[in-house]
C-alpha positions, 0 to 999 in steps of 0.5 A: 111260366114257360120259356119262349120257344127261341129261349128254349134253343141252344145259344148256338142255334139262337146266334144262328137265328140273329145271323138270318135277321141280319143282326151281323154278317155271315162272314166273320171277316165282313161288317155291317157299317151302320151310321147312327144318324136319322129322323123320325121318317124311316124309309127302306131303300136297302139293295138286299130286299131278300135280307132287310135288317129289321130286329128292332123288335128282337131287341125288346122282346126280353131282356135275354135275348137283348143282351145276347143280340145287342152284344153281337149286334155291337161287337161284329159291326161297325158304327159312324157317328157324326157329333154334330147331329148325333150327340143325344143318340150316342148318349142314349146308347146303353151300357151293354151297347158301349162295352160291346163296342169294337169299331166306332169312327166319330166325325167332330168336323169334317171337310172331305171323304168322310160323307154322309150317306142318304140311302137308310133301312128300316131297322131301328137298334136301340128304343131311344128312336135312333135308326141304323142306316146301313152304309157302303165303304168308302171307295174313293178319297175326295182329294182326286175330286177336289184336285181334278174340278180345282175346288177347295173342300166343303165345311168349315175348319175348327180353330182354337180362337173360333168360340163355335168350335168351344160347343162342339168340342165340349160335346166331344169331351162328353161323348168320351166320358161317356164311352171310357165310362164303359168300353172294355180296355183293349177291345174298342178301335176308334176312328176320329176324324176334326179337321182344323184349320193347318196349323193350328197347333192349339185346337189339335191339342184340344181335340186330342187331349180328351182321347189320351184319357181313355182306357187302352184302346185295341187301335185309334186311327185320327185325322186333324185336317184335310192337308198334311200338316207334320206338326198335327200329324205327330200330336196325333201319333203321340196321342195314338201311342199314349192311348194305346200304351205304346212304349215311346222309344228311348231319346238316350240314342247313340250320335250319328257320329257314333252310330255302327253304319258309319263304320261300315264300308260305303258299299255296304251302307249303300246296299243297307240304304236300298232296303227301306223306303228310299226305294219305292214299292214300285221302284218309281216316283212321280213329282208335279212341282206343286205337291210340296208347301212353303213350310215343307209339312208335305211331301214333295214327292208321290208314288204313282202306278204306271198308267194308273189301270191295269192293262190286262183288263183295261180297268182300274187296279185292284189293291192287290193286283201287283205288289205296289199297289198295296202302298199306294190309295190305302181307303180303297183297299179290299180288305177290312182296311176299307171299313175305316175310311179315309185316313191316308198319312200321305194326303191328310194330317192323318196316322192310322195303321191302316195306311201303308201309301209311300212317303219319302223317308225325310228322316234319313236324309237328316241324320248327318252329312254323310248318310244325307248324301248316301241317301240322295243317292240311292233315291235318285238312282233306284227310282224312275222319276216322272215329272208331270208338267201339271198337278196330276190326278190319279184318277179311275178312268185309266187315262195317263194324265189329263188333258188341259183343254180350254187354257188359250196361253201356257199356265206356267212361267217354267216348266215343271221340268225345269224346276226338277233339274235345276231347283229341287234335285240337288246339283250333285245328285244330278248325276244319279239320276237313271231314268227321267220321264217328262209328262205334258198334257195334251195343251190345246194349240194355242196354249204351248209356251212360245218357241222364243219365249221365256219358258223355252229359253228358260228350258234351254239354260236349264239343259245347258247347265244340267248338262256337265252334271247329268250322268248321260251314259247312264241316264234314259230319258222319255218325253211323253206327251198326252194323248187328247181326250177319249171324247174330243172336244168341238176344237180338235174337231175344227183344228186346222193344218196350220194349228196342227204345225204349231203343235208339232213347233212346240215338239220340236221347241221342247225335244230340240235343246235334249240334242245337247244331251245326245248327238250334241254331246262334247262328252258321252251321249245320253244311254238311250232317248225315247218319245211320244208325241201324239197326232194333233190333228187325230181326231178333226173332222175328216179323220172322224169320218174316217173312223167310222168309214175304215176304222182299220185305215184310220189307225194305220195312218195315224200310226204313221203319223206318230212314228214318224213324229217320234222317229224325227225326235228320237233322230234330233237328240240321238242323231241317226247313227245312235237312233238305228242302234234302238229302233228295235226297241217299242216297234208297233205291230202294225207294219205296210207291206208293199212291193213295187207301190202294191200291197201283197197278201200275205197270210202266215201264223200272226195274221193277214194283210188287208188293204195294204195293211197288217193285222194281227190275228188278235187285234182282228178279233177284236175288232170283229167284235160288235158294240153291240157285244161290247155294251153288252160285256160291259153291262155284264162286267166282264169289260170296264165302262168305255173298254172300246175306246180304251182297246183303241186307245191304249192298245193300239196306238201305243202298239201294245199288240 
């Protein structure tokens, strides 16, 4: 009997053929993602109707060409898995299937990022009825959501006494067995994710110890609960290295006492010190008070990107757009990194190679008195701190921090602030500190704390002993308050002039003991003091109307508005003599000309004068745009959702033009 005509032609010739029905991506660096959960309905809803994978017929046609498709198919692919549903299918897996295998993630439980996806394609891989549904990487970590609707995560967390959890876990002992059986030492990268309940040392054990019997696993990412847990996270580390035949390093190590960096001169051990993660990526840290736990298994601090979007294109960054965005929302990366998910050491009790997000180095603060000390010093004094007065979201929208509309009191019983100077940076490091950055949101009228209230006094004590430890001549000090909504809501439109002086009386309330710090130094003043205090009343009703009517006379007038409010508190700390010394520093562009109470014209390489106020040439062109033309840039892609209130926002009020 003659071959097939397919068997006729060269192996080459038949991968290309396997390649064209979609058995495996082009590009050697690309994966399928394909999860292994289905029914009996099969529908198609695949984007790419010009390449649906459907080879479920090339997978019975002969036994060759099984072996040959099924080996690619297994090997350039990855697989999801979620054992509560999938058990019987993964079990039907064939031998060739499971020793071809080299990316597979089961979920055992889960109560965030790892999600099922809905959308299916019509292509069924294996004849036991189990459908491959094609599945988009995860762009996105739940814990942003979660944090920003103030909402726990779904799903239940497994516990070592919870007699429901001893099924599924027995489930998983099998589906081990199972694979060890067959993959091939070295070659299989497994993902698990089981989330237990925070602390529950006993069922992390019982999760982790089926995968320490494995044969070596090429890598193993794992998750054990959707907090940060440090008791979880170093079982699974250990487990990690036991399957991957790591070598633990040697417990006979040298005594602090007689370690070769005490011996060195200080600055030496200074200049050592500022090489590892003491010094963040991006040389800044920022702390909201309520990231750490009482049992301290999470960490206190975050690393965070100024602004959280890039200001060339007014989007969010990339990975890869600056250097210290690569240690910073490791799920998101654009790279193969992506096809893992979310298992991010810093927001989870979760160890995988793939995440490289900062996190303070705790261990060479607990080395001896002496490096502690050191260490102390080198984060405090080569990071910039930023204190948000409220957990923060480091969410897309591009927006710095979010507001806190509909709040009708203050939601704290001190400042965040507060707490950083007097409770969690130690006494003696207070001194290090180089540059300090106090955020608040953009609180509705009635919800900044009280001029004589307890926050404000509580404030004020709080300068009043920081103040002979702070290094002042060597300390830059910001306060900046958010900007209200892109979209405002009904009460800033119907704010009045009274509820806008309650606003600029908080202002004033918090900015007001910094004078002790500045002009009303008994020793040097601070090295330089900057402010942002918005406009409350920016967006009422009659300056929307404005808006509409002169876009261009709306923004000068509320440029003034804000000079003037940033100018008055720049004055009340620095004093006036200080204040002209850096007025040159963060000028706005947009400048009135006037001379004898009338504009001139005036026209010159920058641009020209309109109606008594300046434009630069940029900003004009900009502004001559349609939005029209704007929708129709953003549809295209070339600018990001909403780029023509970002351009307003956050170029020209911030004077970045």
């Amino acid at each position: 009997m003659p071959l097939p005509p397919i068997l006729r032609l060269s192996p080459d010739i038949r991968r290309r053929v396997y390649l064209y029905v979609g058995l495996a991506p082009w590009d050697p660096a690309e994966r399928h993602i394909f999860n292994l959960h289905g029914d009996n309905e099969v529908v198609d809803e695949s984007d790419d109707s010009s390449n649906p994978l459907q080879f479920y017929g090339l997978l019975l046609s002969c036994r060759v060409i099984y072996q040959e498709a099924a080996v690619l198919l297994y090997s350039a692919n990855s697989f999801i898995i979620y054992l509560e549903d999938d058990f019987d299918r993964l079990l039907a897996l064939t031998t060739t299937a499971t020793s071809s295998l080299t990316h597979l993630k089961i979920i055992v439980n889960q109560n965030s990022c790892h999600h099922k996806y809905t959308s299916r394609i019509n292509c069924r891989v294996e004849d036991s009825g189990l459908y491959s549904h094609h599945e988009p990487p995860p762009d996105h970590c739940d814990e942003d959501v979660l944090q920003s609707a103030n909402k726990l995560p779904h799903g239940r967390l497994l516990t070592s006494s919870d007699t429901c959890a001893e099924s599924l876990l027995v489930r998983w002992r099998l589906v081990v067995h199972h694979l060890s059986a067959s993959i091939v030492p070295g070659r299989l990268t497994l993902s698990v994710v089981c989330d237990v309940a925070p602390g529950d040392i006993e069922a992390g054990r019982l999760v982790l110890a089926p995968i320490t019997t494995m044969p070596r696993l090429h890598d193993c990412h794992v998750r054990l609960s959707w907090r940060p847990d440090a008791k979880l996270q170093q079982l699974a580390r250990e487990a990690i290295e036991q399957v991957r035949r790591i070598a633990a390093p040697k417990s006979s190590a040298p005594s602090a006492s007689s370690s070769p960096l005490l011996r060195l001169p200080r600055e030496l051990r200074l200049r050592i010190l500022a090489y590892t993660n003491l010094v963040t990526p991006i040389r800044e840290v920022s702390w909201d008070g309520r990231t750490y736990k009482a049992d301290g298994s999470s960490n206190r601090y975050h690393v965070w990107h100024r602004a959280g979007f890039d200001s060339d294109t007014l989007g969010s960054c990339r990975s890869d757009h600056h250097y210290g965005c690569q240690f910073k929302s490791c799920w998101a990366r654009g790279s193969a990194d992506r096809y893992v998910g979310c298992f991010c050491s810093v927001r989870h009790a979760a160890i995988s190679s793939t995440c490289h997000c900062w996190s303070p180095p705790t261990p060479l603060f607990l080395v001896c008195r002496s490096l502690c000390y050191e260490a102390q010093h080198v984060f405090f004094s080569s990071n910039r701190f930023i204190v948000h007065d409220h957990t923060y979201t480091d969410a897309s929208s591009g927006t710095r921090i979010q507001s806190r509309w509909g709040l009708s009191t203050y939601p704290h019983v001190r400042f965040t602030a507060s707490k950083f100077l007097r409770d969690t940076v130690p006494s003696n490091c207070l001194g290090s500190l180089r540059f300090l950055e106090l955020t608040f949101p953009a609180y509705h009228h009635n919800a900044w704390p009280d001029a004589d209230g307890p926050v404000i006094k509580d404030w004020t004590e709080t300068i009043e002993l920081a103040k002979d430890k702070l290094n002042n001549p060597g300390l830059t000090l910001c306060v900046i308050v958010a900007d209200a909504a892109i979209n405002p809501r009904e009460t800033l439109r119907t704010m009045t002039w009274e509820d806008g002086q309650a606003v600029r009386l908080a202002y004033k309330s918090i900015i007001s003991p910094l004078a002790s710090l500045g002009q009303d130094s008994m020793v040097d003043p601070l090295h330089r003091f900057y402010a942002h205090l918005p406009d409350p009343l920016a967006w009422t009703s009659d300056n929307e109307a404005l808006l509409t009517e002169d876009p261009f006379k709306y923004f000068y007038r509320l440029n003034q508005e804000e000079q003037r409010l940033r100018e008055e508190a720049e004055r009340l700390v620095l004093g006036n003599e200080r204040y002209e010394k850096q007025r040159s520093y963060n000028r706005l562009d947009v400048e009135l000309l006037e001379e004898d109470g009338k504009a001139q014209e005036v026209n010159d390489a920058k641009g020209r004068n309109l109606g008594g106020y300046y434009i630069d040439e940029t900003l004009e062109r900009l502004m001559e745009r349609t939005l029209e033309e704007w929708d129709e840039d953003e549809r295209k892609g070339k600018e990001p959702k909403g780029s023509y209130w970002l351009f307003f926002h956050h170029l020209i009020r911030s004077g970045a033009l």
